[in-house]
N, CA, C and O atoms as CSV, one atom per row, in Angstrom:
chain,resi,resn,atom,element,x,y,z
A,1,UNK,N,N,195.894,141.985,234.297
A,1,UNK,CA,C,194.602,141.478,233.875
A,1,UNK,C,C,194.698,139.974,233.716
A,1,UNK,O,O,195.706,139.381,233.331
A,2,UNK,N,N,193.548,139.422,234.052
A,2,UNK,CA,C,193.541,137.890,233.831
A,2,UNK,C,C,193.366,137.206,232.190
A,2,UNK,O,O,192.979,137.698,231.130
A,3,UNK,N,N,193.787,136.029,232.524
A,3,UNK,CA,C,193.577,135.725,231.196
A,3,UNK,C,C,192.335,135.215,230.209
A,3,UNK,O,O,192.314,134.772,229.061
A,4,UNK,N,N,191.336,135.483,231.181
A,4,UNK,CA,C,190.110,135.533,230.762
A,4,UNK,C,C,189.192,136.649,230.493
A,4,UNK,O,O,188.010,136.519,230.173
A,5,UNK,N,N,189.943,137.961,230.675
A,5,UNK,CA,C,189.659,139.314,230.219
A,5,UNK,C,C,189.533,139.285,229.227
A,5,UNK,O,O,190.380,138.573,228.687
A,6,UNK,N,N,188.571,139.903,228.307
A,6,UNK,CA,C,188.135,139.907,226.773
A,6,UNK,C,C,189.494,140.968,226.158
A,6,UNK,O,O,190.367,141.677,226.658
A,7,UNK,N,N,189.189,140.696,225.226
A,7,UNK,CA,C,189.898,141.986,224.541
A,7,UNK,C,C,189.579,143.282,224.385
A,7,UNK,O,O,190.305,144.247,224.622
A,8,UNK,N,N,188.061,143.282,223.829
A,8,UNK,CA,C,187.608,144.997,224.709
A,8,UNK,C,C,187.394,145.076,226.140
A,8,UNK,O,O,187.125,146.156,226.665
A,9,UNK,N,N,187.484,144.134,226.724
A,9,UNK,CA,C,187.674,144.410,228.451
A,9,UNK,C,C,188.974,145.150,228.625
A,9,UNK,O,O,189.122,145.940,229.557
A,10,UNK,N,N,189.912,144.907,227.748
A,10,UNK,CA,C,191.759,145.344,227.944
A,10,UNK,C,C,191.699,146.700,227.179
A,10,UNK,O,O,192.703,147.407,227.095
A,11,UNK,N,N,190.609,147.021,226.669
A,11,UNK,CA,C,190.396,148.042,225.357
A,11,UNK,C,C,190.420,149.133,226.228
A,11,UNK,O,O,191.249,150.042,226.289
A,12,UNK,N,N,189.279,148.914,226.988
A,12,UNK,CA,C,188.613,149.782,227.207
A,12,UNK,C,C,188.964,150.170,228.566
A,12,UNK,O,O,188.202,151.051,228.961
A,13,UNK,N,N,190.190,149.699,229.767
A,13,UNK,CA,C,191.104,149.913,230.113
A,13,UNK,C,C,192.091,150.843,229.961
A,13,UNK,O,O,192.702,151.415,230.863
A,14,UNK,N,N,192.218,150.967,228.804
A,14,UNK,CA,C,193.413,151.446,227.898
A,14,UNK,C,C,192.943,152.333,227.072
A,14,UNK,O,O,193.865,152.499,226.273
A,15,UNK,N,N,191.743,153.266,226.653
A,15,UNK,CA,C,191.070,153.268,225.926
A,15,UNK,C,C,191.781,154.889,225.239
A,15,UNK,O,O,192.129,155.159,224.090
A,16,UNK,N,N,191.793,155.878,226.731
A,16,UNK,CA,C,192.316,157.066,227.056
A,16,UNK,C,C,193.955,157.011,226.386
A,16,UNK,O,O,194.209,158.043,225.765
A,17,UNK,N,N,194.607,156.429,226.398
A,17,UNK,CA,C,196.608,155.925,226.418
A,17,UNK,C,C,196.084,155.738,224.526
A,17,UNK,O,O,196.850,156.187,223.673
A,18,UNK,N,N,195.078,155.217,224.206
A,18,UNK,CA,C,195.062,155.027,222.914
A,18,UNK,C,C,194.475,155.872,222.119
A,18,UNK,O,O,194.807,155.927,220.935
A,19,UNK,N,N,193.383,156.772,222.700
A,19,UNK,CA,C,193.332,157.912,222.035
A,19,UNK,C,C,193.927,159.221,221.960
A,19,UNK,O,O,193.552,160.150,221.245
A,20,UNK,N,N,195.228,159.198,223.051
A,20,UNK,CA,C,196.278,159.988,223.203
A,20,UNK,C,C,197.266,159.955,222.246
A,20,UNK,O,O,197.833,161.001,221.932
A,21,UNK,N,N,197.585,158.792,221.683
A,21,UNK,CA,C,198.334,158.212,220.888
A,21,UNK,C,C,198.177,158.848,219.137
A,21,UNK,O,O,198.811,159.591,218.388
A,22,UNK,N,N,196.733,157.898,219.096
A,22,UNK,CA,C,195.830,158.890,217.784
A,22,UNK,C,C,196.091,159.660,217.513
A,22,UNK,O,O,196.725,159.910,216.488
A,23,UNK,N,N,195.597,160.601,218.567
A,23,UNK,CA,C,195.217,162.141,218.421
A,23,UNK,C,C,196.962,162.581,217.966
A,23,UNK,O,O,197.153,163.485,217.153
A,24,UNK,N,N,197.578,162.183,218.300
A,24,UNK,CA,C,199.273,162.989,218.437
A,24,UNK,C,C,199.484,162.601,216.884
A,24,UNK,O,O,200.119,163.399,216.195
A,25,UNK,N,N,198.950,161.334,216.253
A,25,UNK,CA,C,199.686,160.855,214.968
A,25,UNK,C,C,198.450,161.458,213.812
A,25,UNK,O,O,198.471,161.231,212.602
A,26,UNK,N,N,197.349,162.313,214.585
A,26,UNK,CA,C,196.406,162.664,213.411
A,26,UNK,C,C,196.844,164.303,213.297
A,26,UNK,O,O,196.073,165.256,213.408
A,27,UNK,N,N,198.243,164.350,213.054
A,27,UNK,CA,C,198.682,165.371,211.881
A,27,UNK,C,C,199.638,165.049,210.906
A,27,UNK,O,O,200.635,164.329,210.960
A,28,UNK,N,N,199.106,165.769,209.934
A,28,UNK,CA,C,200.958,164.823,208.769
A,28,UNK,C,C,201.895,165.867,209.259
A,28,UNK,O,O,201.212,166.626,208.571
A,29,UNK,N,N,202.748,166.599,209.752
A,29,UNK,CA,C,203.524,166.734,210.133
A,29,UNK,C,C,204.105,166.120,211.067
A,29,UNK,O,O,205.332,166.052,210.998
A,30,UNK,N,N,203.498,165.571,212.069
A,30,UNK,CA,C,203.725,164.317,213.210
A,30,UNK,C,C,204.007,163.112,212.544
A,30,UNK,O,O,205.025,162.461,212.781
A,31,UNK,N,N,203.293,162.836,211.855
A,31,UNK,CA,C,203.394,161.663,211.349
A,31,UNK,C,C,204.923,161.747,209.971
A,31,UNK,O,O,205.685,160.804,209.759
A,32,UNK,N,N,204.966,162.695,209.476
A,32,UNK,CA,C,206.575,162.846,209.101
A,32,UNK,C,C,207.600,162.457,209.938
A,32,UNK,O,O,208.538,161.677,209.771
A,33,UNK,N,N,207.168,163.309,211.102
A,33,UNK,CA,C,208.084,163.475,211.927
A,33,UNK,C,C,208.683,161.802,212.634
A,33,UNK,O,O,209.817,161.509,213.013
A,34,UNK,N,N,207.606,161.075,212.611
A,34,UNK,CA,C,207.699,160.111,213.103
A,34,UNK,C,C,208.632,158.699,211.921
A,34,UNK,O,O,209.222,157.655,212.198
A,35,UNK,N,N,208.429,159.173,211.053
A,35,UNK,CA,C,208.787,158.422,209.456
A,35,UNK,C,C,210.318,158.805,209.875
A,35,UNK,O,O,211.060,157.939,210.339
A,36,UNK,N,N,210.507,159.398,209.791
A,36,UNK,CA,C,212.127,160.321,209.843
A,36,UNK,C,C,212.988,159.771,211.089
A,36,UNK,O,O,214.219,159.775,211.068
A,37,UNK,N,N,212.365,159.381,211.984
A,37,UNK,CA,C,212.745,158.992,213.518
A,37,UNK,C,C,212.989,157.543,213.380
A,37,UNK,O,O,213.834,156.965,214.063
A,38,UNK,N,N,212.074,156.810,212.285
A,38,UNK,CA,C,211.735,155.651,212.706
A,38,UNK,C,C,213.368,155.157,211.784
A,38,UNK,O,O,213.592,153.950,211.870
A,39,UNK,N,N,214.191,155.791,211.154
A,39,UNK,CA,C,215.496,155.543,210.427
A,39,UNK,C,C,216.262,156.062,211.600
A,39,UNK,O,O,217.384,156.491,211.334
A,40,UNK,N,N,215.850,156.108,212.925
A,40,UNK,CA,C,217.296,156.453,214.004
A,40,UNK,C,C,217.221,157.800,214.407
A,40,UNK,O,O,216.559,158.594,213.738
A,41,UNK,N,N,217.800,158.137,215.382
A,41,UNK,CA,C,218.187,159.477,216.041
A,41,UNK,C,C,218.522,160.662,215.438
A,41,UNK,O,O,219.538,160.850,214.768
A,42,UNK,N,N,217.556,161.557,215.709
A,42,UNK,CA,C,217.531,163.178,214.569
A,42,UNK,C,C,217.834,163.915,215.857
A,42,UNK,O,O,217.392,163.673,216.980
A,43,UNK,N,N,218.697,164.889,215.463
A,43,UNK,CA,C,218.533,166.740,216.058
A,43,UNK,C,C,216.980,167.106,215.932
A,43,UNK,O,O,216.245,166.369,215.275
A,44,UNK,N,N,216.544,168.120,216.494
A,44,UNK,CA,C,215.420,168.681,216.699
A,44,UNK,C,C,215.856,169.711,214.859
A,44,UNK,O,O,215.246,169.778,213.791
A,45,UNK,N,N,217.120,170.292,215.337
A,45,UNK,CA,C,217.414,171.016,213.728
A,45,UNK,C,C,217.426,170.074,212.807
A,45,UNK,O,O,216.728,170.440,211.862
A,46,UNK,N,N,218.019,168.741,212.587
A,46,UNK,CA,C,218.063,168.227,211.086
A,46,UNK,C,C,216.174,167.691,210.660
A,46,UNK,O,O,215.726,167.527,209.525
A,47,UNK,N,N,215.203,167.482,212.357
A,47,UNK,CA,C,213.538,167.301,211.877
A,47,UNK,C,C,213.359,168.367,211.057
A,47,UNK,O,O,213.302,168.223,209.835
A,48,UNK,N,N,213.266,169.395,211.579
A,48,UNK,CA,C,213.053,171.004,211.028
A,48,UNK,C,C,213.503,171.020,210.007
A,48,UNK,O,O,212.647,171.603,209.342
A,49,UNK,N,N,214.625,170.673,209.106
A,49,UNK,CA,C,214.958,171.194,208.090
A,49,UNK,C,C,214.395,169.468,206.968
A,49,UNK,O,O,214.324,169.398,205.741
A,50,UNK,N,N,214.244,168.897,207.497
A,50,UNK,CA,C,213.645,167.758,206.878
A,50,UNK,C,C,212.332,167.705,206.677
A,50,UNK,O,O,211.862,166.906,205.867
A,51,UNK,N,N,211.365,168.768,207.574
A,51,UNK,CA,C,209.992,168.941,206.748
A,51,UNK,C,C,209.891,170.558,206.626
A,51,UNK,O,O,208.811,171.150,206.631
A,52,UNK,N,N,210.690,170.961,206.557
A,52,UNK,CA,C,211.084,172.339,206.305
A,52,UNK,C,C,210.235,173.383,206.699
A,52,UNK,O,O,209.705,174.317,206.098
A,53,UNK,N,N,210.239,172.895,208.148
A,53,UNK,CA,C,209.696,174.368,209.291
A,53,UNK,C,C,210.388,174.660,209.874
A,53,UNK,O,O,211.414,173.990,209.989
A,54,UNK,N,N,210.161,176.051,210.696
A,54,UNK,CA,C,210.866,176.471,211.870
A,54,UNK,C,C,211.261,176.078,213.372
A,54,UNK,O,O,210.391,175.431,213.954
A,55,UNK,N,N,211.962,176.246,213.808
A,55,UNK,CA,C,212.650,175.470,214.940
A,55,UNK,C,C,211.226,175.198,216.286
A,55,UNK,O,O,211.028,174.152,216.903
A,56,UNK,N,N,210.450,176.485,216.407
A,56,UNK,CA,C,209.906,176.199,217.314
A,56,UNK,C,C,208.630,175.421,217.036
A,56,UNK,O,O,208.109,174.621,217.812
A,57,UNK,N,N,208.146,175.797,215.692
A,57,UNK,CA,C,207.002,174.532,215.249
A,57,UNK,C,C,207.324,173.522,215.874
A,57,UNK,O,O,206.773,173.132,216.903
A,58,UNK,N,N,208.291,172.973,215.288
A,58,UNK,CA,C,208.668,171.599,215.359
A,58,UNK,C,C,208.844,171.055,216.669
A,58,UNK,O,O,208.531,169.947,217.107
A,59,UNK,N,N,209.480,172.170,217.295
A,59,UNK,CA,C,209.279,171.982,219.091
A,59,UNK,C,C,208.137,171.727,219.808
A,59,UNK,O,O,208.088,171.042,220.830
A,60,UNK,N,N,206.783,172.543,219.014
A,60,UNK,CA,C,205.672,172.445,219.210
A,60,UNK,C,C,205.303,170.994,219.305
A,60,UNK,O,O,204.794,170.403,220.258
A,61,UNK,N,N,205.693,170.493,218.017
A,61,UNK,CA,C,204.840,168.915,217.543
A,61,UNK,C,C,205.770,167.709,218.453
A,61,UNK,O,O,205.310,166.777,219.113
A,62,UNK,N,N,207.313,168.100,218.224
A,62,UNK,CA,C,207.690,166.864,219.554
A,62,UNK,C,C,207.318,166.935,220.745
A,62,UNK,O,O,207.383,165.895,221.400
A,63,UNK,N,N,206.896,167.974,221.293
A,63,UNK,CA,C,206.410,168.058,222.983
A,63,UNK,C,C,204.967,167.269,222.863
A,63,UNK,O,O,204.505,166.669,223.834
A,64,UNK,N,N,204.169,167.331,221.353
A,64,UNK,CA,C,202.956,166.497,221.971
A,64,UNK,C,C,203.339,165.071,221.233
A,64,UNK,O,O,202.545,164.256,220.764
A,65,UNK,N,N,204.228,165.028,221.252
A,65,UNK,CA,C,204.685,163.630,220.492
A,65,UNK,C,C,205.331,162.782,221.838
A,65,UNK,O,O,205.252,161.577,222.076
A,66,UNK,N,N,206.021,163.905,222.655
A,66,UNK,CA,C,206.941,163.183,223.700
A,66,UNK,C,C,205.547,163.203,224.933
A,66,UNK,O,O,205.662,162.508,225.943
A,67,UNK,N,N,204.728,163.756,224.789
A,67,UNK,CA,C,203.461,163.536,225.896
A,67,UNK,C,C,202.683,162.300,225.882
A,67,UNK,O,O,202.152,161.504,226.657
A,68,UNK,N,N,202.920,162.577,224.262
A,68,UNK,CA,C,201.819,160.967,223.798
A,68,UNK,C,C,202.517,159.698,223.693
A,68,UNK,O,O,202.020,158.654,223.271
A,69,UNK,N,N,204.292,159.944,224.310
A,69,UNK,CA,C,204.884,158.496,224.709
A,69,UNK,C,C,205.503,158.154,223.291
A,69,UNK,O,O,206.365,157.275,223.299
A,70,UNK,N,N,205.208,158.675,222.193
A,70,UNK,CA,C,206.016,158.536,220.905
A,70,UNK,C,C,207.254,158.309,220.719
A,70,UNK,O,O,207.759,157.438,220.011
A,71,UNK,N,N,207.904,159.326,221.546
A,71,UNK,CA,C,209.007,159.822,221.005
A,71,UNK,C,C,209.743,160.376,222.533
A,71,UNK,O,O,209.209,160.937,223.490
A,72,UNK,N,N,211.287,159.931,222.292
A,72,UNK,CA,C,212.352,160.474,223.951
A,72,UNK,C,C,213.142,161.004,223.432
A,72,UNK,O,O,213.760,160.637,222.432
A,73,UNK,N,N,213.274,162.181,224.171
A,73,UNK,CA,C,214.653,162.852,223.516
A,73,UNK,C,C,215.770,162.548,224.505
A,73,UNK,O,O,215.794,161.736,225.431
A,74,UNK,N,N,216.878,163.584,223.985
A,74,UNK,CA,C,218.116,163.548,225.110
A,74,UNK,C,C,218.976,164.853,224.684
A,74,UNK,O,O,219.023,165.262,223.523
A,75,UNK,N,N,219.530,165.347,225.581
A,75,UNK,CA,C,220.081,166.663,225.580
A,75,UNK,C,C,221.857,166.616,225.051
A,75,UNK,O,O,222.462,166.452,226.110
A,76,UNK,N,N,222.592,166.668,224.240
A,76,UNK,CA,C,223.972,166.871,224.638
A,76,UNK,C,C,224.276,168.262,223.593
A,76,UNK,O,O,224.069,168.608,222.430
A,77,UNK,N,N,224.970,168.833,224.976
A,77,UNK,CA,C,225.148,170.306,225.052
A,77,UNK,C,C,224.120,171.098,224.504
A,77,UNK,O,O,223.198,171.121,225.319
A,78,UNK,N,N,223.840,171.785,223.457
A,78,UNK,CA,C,222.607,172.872,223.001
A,78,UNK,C,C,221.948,172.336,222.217
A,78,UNK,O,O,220.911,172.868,221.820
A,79,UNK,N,N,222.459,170.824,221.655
A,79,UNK,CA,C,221.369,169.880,221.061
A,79,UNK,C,C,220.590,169.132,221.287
A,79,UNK,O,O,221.052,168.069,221.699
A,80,UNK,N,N,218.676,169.222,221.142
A,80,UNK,CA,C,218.360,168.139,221.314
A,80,UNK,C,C,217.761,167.055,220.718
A,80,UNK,O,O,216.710,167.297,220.126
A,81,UNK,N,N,218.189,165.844,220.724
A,81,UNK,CA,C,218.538,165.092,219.696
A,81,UNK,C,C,217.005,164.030,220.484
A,81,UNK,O,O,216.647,164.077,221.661
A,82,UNK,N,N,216.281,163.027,219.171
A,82,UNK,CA,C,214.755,162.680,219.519
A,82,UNK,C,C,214.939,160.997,218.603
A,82,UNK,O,O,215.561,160.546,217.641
A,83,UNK,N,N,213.989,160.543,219.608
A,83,UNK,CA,C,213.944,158.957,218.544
A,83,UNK,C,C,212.794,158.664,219.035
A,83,UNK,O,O,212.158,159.089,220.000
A,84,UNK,N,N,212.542,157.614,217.976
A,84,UNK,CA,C,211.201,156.882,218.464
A,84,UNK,C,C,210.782,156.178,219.194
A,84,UNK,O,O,210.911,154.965,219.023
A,85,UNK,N,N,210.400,156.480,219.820
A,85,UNK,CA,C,209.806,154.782,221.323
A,85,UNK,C,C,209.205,153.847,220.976
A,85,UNK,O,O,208.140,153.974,220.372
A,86,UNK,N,N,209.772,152.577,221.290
A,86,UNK,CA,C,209.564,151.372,220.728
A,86,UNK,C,C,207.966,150.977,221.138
A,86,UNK,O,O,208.013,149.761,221.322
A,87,UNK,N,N,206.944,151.311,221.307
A,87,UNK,CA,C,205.951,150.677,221.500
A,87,UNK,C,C,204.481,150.971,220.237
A,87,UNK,O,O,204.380,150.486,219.110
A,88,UNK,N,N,203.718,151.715,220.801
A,88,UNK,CA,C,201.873,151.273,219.817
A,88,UNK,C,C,202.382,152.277,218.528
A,88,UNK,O,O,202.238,151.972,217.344
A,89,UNK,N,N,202.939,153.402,218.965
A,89,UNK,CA,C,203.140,154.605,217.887
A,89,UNK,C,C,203.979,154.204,216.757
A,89,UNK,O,O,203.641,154.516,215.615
A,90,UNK,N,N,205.262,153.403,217.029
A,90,UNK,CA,C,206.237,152.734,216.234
A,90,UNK,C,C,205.374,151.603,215.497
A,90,UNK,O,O,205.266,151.582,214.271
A,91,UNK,N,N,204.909,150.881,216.146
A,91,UNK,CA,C,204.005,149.541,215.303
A,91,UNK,C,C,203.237,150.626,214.251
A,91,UNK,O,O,203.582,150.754,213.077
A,92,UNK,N,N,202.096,151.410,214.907
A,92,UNK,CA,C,201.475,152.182,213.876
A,92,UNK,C,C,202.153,152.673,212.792
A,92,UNK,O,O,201.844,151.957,211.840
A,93,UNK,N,N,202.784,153.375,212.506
A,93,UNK,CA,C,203.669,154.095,211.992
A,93,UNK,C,C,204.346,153.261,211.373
A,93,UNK,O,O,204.349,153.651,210.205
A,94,UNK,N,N,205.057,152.130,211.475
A,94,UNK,CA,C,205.903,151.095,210.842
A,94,UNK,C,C,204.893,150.653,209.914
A,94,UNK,O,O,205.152,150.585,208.713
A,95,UNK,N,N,203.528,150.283,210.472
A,95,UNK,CA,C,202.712,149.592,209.820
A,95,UNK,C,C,201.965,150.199,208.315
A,95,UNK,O,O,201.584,149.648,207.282
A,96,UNK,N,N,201.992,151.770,208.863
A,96,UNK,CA,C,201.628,152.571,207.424
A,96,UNK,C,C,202.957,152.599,206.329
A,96,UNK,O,O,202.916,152.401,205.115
A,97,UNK,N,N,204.202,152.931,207.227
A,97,UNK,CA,C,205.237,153.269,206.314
A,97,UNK,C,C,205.590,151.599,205.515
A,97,UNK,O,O,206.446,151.418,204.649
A,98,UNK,N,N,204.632,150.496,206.122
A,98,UNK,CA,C,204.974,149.062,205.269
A,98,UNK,C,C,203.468,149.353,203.806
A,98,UNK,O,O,203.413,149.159,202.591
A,99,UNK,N,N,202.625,149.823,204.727
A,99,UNK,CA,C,201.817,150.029,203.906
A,99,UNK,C,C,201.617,150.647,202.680
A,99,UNK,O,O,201.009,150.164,201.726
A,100,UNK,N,N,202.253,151.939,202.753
A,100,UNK,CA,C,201.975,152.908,201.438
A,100,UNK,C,C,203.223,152.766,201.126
A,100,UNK,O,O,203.651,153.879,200.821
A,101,UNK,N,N,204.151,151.860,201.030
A,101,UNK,CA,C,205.351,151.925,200.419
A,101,UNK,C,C,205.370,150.986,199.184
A,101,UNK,O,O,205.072,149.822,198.918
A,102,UNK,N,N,205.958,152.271,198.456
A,102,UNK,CA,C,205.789,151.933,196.585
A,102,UNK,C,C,207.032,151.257,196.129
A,102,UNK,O,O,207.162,150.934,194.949
């Protein structure tokens, strides 16, 4: 885009990638999930036992976490281990966990 593109000109571009984003961080379990990540690399088991659900819930919420670009995992041997992706979800998320912090 040029540099004379407005800012809702770039918005609204982007508009879909940002309400994908939203939508993934408008549950508090996601948004745990994301708090927990944002201190470094978790097992899929130590998320689960850190908001204290079952294995496949939690499988549930990283697959729309890893759709919505949040979050990459990586496989070694029967573990799979998840972190946060450095881009809009991390700012968000950084920005609340600066926010409501007592």
């Amino acid at each position: 885009m040029s540099k004379s593109t407005s800012i809702t000109e770039q918005m609204a571009h982007n508009v879909d990638t940002a309400t994908g984003v939203l939508k993934a961080l408008s549950n508090e379990t996601r948004i745990k999930l994301m708090c927990m990540l944002m201190d470094g690399e978790k097992s899929a088991g130590e998320l689960a036992q850190g908001v204290d659900m079952r294995l496949p819930a939690i499988s549930q919420h990283l697959s729309k976490m890893r759709a919505a670009g949040l979050v990459v995992s990586r496989r070694n041997a029967q573990t799979i281990y998840y972190k946060a992706k450095e881009g809009v979800g991390h700012a968000i998320v950084g920005t609340l966990c600066d926010y409501y912090r007592e």
